[in-house]
C-alpha positions in Angstrom: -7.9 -90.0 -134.2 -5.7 -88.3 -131.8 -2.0 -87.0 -133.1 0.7 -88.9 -132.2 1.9 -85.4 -130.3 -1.0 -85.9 -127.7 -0.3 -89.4 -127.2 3.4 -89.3 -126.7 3.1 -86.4 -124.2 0.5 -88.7 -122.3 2.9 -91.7 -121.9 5.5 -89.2 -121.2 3.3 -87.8 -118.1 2.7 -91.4 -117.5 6.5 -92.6 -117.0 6.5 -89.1 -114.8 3.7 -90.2 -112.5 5.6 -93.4 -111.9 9.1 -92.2 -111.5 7.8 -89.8 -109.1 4.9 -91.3 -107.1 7.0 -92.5 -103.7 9.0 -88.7 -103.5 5.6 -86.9 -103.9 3.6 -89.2 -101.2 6.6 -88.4 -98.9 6.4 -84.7 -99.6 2.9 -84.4 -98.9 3.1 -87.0 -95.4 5.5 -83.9 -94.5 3.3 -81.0 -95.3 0.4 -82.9 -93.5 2.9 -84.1 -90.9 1.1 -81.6 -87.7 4.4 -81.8 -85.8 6.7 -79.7 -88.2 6.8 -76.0 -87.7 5.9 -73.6 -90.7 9.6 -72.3 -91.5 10.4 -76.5 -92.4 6.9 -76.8 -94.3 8.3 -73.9 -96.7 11.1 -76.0 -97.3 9.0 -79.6 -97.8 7.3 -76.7 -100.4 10.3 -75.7 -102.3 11.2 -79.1 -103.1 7.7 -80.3 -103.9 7.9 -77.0 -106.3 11.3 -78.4 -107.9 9.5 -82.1 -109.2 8.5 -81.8 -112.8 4.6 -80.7 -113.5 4.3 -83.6 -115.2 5.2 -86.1 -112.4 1.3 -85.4 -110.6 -1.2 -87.5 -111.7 -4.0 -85.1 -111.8 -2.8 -83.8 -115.2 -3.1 -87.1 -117.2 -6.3 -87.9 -119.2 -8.1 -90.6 -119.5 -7.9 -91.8 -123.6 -9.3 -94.3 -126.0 -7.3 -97.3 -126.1 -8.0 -97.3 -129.9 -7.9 -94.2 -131.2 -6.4 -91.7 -128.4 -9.5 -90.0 -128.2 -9.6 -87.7 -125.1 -13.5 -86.8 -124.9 -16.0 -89.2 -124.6 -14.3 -92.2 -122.7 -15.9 -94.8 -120.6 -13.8 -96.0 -117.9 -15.2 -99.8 -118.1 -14.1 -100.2 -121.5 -11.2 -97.3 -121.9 -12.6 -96.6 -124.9 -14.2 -93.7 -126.7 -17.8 -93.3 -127.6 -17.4 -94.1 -131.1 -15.1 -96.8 -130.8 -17.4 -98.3 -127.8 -20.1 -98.3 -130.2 -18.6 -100.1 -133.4 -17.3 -103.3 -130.8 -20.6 -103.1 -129.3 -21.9 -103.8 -132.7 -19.5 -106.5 -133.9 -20.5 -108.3 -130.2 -16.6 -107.7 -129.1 -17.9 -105.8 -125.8 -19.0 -108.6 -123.4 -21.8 -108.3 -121.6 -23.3 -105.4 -123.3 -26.2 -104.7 -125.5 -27.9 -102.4 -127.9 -30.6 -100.7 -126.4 -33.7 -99.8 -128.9 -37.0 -98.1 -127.1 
């Protein structure tokens, strides 16, 4: 199981991503805007500098919905590996099956 630390700093980036999604899509329309010389593009770049880290969603991770797991998701389920496995088992995942060979 995953500390409560991880998972706390995961919502936080996710509240981030939200707050900050419609400022960041503007700043980059700018930087990608042809138009606009390269003196005003170093200024659309200082202020995409100033927005928190946090507030791009590249930097969140994908987690188990159970047990914060970062490693071993599957994005179907958003669970981990582990946890996949015992719901498999108790027939909770629909439409899945054990596979013997």
């Amino acid at each position: 199981m995953a500390s409560n630390r991880m998972q706390r700093r995961e919502d936080k980036r996710t509240k981030l991503v939200k707050k900050y999604i419609s400022k960041r899509q503007e700043l980059k329309k700018q930087l990608n805007d042809p138009s606009l010389d390269l003196e005003q593009k170093y200024k659309v770049l200082a202020e995409f500098e100033k927005l928190p880290r946090d507030s791009a969603s590249v930097r969140q991770t994908r987690r188990c919905s159970i047990t914060g797991r970062s490693h071993g998701v599957y994005r179907k389920f958003g669970l981990g590996r582990n946890e996949l496995r015992r719901t498999v088992m108790r027939g909770e995942a629909p439409g899945t099956v054990k596979s013997s060979w």
